[in-house]
Phi, psi and omega in degrees: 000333197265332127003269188305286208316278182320305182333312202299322180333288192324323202272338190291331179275336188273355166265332177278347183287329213263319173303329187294335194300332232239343172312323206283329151324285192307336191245340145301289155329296189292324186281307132129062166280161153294171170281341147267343176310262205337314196298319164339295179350283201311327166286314153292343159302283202296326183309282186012282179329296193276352175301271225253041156293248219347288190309316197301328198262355168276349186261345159261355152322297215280331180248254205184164181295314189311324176290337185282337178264002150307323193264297178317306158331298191307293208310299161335282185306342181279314171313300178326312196271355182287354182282001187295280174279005177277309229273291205305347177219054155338084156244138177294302197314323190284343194274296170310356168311292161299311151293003160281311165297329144314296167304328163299347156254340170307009183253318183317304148349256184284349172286358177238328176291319198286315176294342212268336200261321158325307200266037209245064190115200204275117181322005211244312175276032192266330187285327193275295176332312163297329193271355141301302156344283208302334166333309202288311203319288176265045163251003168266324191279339170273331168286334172294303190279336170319303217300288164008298193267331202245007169229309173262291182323325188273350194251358186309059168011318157265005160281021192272176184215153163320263027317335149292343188118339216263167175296114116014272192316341172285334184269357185284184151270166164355296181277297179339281169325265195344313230258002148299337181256012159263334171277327195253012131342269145009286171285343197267317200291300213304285210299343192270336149333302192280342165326290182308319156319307181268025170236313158341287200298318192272351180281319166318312193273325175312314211269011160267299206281152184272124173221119185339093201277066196261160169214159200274326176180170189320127176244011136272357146326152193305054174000290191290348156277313150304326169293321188317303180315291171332278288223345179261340170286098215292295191313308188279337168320291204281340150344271145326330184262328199298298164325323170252009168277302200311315204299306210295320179305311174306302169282342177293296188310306162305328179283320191261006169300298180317295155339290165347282187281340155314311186269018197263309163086089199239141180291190168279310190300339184294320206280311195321320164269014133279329130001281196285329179277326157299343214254333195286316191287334173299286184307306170293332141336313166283002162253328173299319175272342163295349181271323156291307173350313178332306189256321173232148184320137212286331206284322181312292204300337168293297209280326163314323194275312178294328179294311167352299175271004151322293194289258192357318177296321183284319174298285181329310189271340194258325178306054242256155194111163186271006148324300180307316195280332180289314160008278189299295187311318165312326181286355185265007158283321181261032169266338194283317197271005176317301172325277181330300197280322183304309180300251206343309170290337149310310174261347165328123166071041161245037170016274178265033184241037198270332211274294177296304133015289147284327166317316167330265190311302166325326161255015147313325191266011162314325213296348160272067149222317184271329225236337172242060086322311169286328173264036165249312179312300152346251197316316155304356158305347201059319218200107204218126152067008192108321160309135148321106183322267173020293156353257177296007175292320207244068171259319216263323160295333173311278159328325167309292194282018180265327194263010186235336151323336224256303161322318175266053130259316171260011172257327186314277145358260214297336197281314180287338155307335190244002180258357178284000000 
């Protein structure tokens, strides 16, 4: 029961990641921003993380998991319910507000669900166990871009077009404008609202429920010994760094899918249901590679996978056209098992540092924070080297998967150095 209960945690954060990607479209319109300003979301989502792993994995050092995902839940909820006054005094800054603080609890979360699931049987199967945890993770994340694409995209106003295509909404006055971007204000506010309802309810179940009042190691043990530990430890150092490539790859793609098809001149909600067929080919792949894992070394199966969205990626930029756009959506097959295995091989053997640890690997996910801003400054360029700026944008998931091929290579190796 303490299995399911935590399980659920995955799907409840991959629906606030995934409601959140289609944001930074929607609000370049409605705000009337650049891609890279818009691209903020994505610095203030991802920032979260890394302000609070640290702190999430010292208060479960000192207290327990249940409390940290209690504490993490409020935190969640509060952000949520904070879209109420960003809509109602329509400032962009109140909206990254909220959702940064939103995110100290998705940080509380996963520094706590991924080691609690981790420590839930035998150090030999914690990486395939996790990568089933995580399954559930983007069946949260497809309901999250359904509500996204059939609620907030499809209902925009200022996404409406012409018969040419072109946006409406640029041709209104002032007052037009104003009063379309307080109704779509408005549909952007409502789901999250009722979000912040439905973690209320899981805050309720948490505080019911018998769930093991356990903490991850000792907690007088030494911080600076354990960062000490961490820091020497070569798999989890490149770990960590493999880890803000991968999140940085992830979000770019997702986020900028929209983007794509746009310039495709396809709507957002239209892009939005590519979007939803990328996030299906994820999941089933994260259940097709936890099966492999059976059969081949997991660190081999990372580096196949990465190259796998190298070539893709090289389509998505040279392919212009919709061939480029199936491109992209094809790469989140090899993107699913990347989180998980990466995390898992990381944390292998470092026993009472685990905690601290997964914090790590928890701000590791700055890197959707640092990376689609630049590939938003990119894509405002228009137009790079002959290619559509759009293109030559996804220069940048292409390096990512250059560096985590580069990781399941040197963990492989080393792994087989230490079985001799």
């Amino acid at each position: 029961m303490p299995f399911i209960i935590v399980t659920s945690l995955f799907a409840l954060w991959g629906f606030a990641n995934d409601i959140t990607n289609p944001l930074v479209a929607a609000f370049r319109t409605i705000m009337e921003i650049s891609n890279a300003k818009a691209a903020l979301i994505q610095m203030a989502f991802y920032g979260g993380y890394a302000t609070m792993a640290i702190p999430a994995a010292l208060f479960v050092r000192k207290y327990s998991y249940k409390k940290a995902i209690i504490l993490g839940l409020v935190l969640y909820a509060t952000g949520a319910l904070l879209f109420i006054p960003a809509a109602q005094f329509e400032m962009f800054g109140f909206f990254l507000a909220s959702l940064y603080i939103l995110t100290f609890g998705l940080a509380f979360l996963e520094t706590t669900a991924n080691p609690y699931i981790l420590s839930m049987g035998a150090e030999e199967t914690s990486t395939r166990r996790l990568n089933l945890a995580q399954a559930f993770n983007p069946l949260g994340s497809i309901f999250g871009m359904f509500i996204a694409s059939q609620v907030i995209l499809a209902s925009l106003q200022s996404d409406l077009r012409n018969s040419s295509g072109d946006l409406i909404f640029e041709t209104l006055s002032l007052a037009e404008k104003s009063v379309i971007r307080t109704h779509d204000l408005a549909v952007i506010r409502n789901p999250y609202v009722v979000l912040g309802l439905v973690v209320i309810g899981m805050i309720v179940l948490f505080l019911v429920a018998k769930m093991p009042n356990t903490r991850s190691e000792n907690p007088q043990s030494s911080v600076k010994s354990s960062f000490q530990r961490l820091y020497k430890n070569v798999v989890y150092r490149q770990g960590v760094i493999a880890q803000i490539f991968y999140v940085g790859v992830q979000i770019m793609c997702w986020t900028f899918i929209i983007h794509y098809a746009e310039n495709l001149g396809l709507s957002k909600a239209e892009a939005q249901r590519y979007n939803m067929v990328a996030m299906g080919l994820f999941i089933l792949f994260r259940f097709v590679s936890t099966f492999l894992m059976r059969f081949f070394n997991a660190r081999k199966l990372l580096m196949a996978f990465a190259m796998g969205g190298m070539m893709t990626i090289a389509g998505t930029i040279f392919i212009q056209g919709m061939g480029g756009l199936y491109a992209l959506v094809a790469t989140s097959a090899f993107m699913s098992l990347m989180f998980p295995t990466i995390y898992g091989i990381s944390l292998e053997g470092i026993g009472e540092d685990t905690t601290l640890g997964a914090a790590g690997l928890v701000m590791a996910i700055v890197g959707g924070a640092l990376m689609p801003p630049l590939q938003g400054m990119i894509i405002d360029l228009e137009s790079v080297l002959g290619l559509p700026a759009v293109n030559f944008s996804f220069i940048l998931p292409f390096i990512c998967f250059v560096v985590i091929a580069r990781f399941g290579l040197v963990t492989a190796h080393l792994q087989k150095q230490s079985s001799r």
